[in-house]
N, C-alpha and C positions, 0 to 999 in steps of 0.2 A: 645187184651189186652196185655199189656207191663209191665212187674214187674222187677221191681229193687232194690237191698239192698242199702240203703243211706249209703255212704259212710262217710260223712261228716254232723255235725250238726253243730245247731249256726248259729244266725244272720247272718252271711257271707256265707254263705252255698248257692250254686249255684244248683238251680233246673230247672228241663223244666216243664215248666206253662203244665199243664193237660186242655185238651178239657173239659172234660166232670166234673161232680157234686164233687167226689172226689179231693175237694179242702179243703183247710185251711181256718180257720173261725174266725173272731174277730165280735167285737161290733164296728155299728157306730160311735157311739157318748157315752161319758160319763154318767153313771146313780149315782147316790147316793143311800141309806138307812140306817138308826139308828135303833137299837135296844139294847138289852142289852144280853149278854153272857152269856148260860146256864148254865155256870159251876161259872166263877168269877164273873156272876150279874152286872158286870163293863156293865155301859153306852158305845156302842162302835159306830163309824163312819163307812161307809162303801163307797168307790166309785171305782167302775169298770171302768177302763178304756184302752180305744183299744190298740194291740199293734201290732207291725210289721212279717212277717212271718218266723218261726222257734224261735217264742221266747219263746214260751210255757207261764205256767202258772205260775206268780211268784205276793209273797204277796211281799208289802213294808212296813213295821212300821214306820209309820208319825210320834209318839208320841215319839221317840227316836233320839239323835240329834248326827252324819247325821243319816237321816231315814237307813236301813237295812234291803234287798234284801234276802227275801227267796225264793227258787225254792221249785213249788212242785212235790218233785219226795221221791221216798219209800225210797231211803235214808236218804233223810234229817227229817223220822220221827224217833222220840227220848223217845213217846209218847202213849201209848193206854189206857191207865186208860178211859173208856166211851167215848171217843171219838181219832179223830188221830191229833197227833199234831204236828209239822214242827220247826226245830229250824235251823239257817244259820252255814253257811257250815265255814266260817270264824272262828277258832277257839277264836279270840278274841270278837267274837259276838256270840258266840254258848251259852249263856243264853239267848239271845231274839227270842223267839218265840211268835207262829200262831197257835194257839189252837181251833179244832171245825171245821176241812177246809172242811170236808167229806160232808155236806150236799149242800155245794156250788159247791165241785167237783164233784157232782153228775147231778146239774142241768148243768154244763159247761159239759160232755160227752154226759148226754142226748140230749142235744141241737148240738154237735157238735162242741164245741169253744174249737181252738186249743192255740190261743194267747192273754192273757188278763194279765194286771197289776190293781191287787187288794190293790190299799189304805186302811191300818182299823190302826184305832190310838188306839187300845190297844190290847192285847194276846190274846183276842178272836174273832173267826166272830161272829155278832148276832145268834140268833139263831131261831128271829124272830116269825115263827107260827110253828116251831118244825120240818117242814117240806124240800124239797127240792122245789118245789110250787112256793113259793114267789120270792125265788130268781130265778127260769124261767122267770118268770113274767117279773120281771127288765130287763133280757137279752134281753127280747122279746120288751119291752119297748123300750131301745136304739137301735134294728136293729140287725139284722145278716147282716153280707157280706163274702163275698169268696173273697179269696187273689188269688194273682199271682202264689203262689207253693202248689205243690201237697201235697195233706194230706198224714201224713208218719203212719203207721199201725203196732203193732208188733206183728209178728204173730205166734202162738202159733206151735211146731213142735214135740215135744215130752209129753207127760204128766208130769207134777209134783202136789205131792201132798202132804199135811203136815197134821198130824194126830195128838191129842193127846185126849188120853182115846176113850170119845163116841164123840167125835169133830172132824171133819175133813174139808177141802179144797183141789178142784183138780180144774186142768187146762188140758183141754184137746183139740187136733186138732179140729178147726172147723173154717167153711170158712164164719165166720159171727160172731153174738156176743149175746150166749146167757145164762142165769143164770138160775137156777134150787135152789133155798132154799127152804132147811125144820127147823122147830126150834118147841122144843121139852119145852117147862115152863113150865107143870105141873098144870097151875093156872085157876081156872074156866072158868075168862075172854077171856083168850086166847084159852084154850082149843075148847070152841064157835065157833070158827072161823076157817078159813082156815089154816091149818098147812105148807101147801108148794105151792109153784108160781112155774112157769117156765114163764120164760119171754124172747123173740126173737126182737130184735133191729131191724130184716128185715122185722116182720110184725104186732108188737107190739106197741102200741103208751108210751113212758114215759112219756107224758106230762098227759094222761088220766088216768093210770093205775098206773103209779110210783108216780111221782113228788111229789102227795099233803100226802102220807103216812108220819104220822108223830111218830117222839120218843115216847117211853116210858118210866114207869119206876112205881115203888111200894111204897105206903106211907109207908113203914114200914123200906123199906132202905134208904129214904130220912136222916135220923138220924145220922147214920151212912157215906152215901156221905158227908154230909153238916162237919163232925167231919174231913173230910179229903180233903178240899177244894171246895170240887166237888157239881155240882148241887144248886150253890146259887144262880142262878137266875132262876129256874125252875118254871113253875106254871101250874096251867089247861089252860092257854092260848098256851103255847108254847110244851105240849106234854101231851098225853095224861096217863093220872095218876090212879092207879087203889088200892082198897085196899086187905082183904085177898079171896073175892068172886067176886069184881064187877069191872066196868069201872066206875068212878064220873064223869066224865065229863058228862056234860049237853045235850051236843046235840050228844054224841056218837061216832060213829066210821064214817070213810067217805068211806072207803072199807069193803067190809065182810071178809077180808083175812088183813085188815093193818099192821096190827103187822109183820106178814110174809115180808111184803111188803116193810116195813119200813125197815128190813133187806138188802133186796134184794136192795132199795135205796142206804144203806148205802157202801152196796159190790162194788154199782159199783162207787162210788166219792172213795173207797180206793183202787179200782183198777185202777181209772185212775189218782194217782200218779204214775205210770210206767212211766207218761211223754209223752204214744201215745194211743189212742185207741188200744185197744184190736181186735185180730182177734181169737176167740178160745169158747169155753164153759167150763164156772163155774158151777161145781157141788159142793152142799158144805152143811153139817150138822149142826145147832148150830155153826157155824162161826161168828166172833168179828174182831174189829174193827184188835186187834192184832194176830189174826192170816192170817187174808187179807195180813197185810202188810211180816209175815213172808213166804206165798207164793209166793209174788213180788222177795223177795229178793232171795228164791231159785229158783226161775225161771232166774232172772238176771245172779244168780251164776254158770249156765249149760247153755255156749254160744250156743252149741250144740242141745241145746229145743228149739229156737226161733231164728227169723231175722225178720231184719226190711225191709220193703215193700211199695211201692206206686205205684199208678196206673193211666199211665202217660195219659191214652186214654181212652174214655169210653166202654163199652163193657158189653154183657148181662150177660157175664160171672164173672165182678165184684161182692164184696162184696156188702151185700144192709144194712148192718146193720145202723141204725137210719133212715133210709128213709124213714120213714113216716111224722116224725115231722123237719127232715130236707128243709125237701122241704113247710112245712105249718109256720115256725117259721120266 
């Protein structure tokens, strides 16, 4: 096994092509999807398309003229009001934003895509069936392939952790990539169920156990969201909705643990705005969307926690985290 700090990022960026599975991932070929946006209701376009290696993952707004180039990385979010949201780094375009990216960037880690240019002609991604699921689906639809340069990893070296009150988030060394959430609502419905997941990338499937967990949320705060923008296009189609005792939804839960689950979905599309997969374990309490992202950022802030890593040859002693649905997708 051969590990090296990338010294250099960016399209231009000179790497040695890796023998073995740790490689860089984009989509064949272009897919489409419409839906409408959880929060603005707005009708919105959706089209995934390939992109070159070290380009990471970046939205484009169509519907603005010239369109405008967001990266998604924990910087450029500006946003956690119930979801995380992305605004461009250009101070003269730092009002348009990509609203909702968490449950796309959730299915893009699970799957392993490191390079994709996301078309969506309004502020938010659909939001579809609530889930991260659907949009697998599409991925899997247009094709995986492995590029020419090795997959860059950043890998966790010291702990940080960010606390407030009974809430917390840690990162801690681990030669793989795995989450451990608990979440604590009080509410009958949920209490029914699973309160905590642990989930491992190196022998966990996402696409079985994660992907299809979908949002929630309370009829009784809908009033209250809808008074402050938020949640106008929500319904029992796109997440599952519940009043002061029960879940309404028709056909029920799709895990005995989703709620939990739906968390642990959401932690990892807000952790992999970092920009690379994750080499570490998330342990983490009643965590949101906005304290995800102020973990990134203390982590970024202590060069001395982390470096970046690739793994130019294959070896048993490699990381295995997603290899299960890496190799079936």
């Amino acid at each position: 096994m051969s590990i090296r700090s990338i010294l250099k990022t960016g399209p231009d960026s000179r790497s040695v092509t890796p023998a073995g599975r740790l490689r860089q991932r984009t989509i064949r070929s272009s897919v489409r999807a419409a839906g409408v946006g959880l929060h603005s209701g707005e009708r919105v376009s959706l089209v995934l398309q390939p992109a070159p290696p070290n380009h990471g993952i970046r939205f484009r707004r169509t519907d603005v003229s010239p369109p405008v180039v967001i990266e998604a990385l924990a910087e450029r979010v500006n946003d956690t009001r119930m979801a995380s949201t992305l605004s461009a780094a250009d101070p003269a375009f730092d009002h348009i934003r990509v609203a909702t990216v968490e449950h796309l960037m959730s299915a893009l880690a699970g799957l392993g895509v490191d390079n994709l240019l996301v078309d969506v002609d309004a502020p938010e991604i659909p939001i579809l069936d609530g889930s991260a699921g659907t949009f697998a689906y599409l991925l899997q639809q247009a094709g995986l392939v492995e590029q020419a340069a090795p997959k860059r990893f950043v890998r966790v070296l010291e702990t940080i952790e960010i606390r407030e009150g009974d809430k917390w988030a840690r990162l801690d060394p681990y030669f793989g990539f795995r989450l451990d959430f608990s979440i604590a609502f009080n509410h009958p419905a949920i209490d029914a169920t699973g309160q905590r997941v642990t989930f491992d990338f190196a022998h966990d499937s996402y696409l079985k156990e994660i992907a299809r967990a979908r949002t929630f949320g309370f009829v009784q705060d809908v009033e209250a969201l809808r008074a402050n923008g938020l949640a106008q296009g929500g319904s029992l189609g796109n997440a599952i909705v519940m009043d002061e005792w029960r879940v309404l939804n028709s056909d029920g839960l799709r895990y005995a643990d989703e709620f939990v689950k739906h968390k642990v979905l959401d932690a990892i599309g807000d952790l992999y705005l970092l920009g690379r997969p994750l080499l570490a374990s998330y342990v983490a309490h009643k965590s949101g969307h906005a304290m995800n992202n102020q973990l990134l950022r203390a982590l970024l802030a202590q060069p001395q926690a982390w470096t970046e890593v690739c793994f130019e040859s294959p070896s048993r002693s490699d990381p295995a985290p997603w290899a299960l649905d890496w190799l079936v997708a």
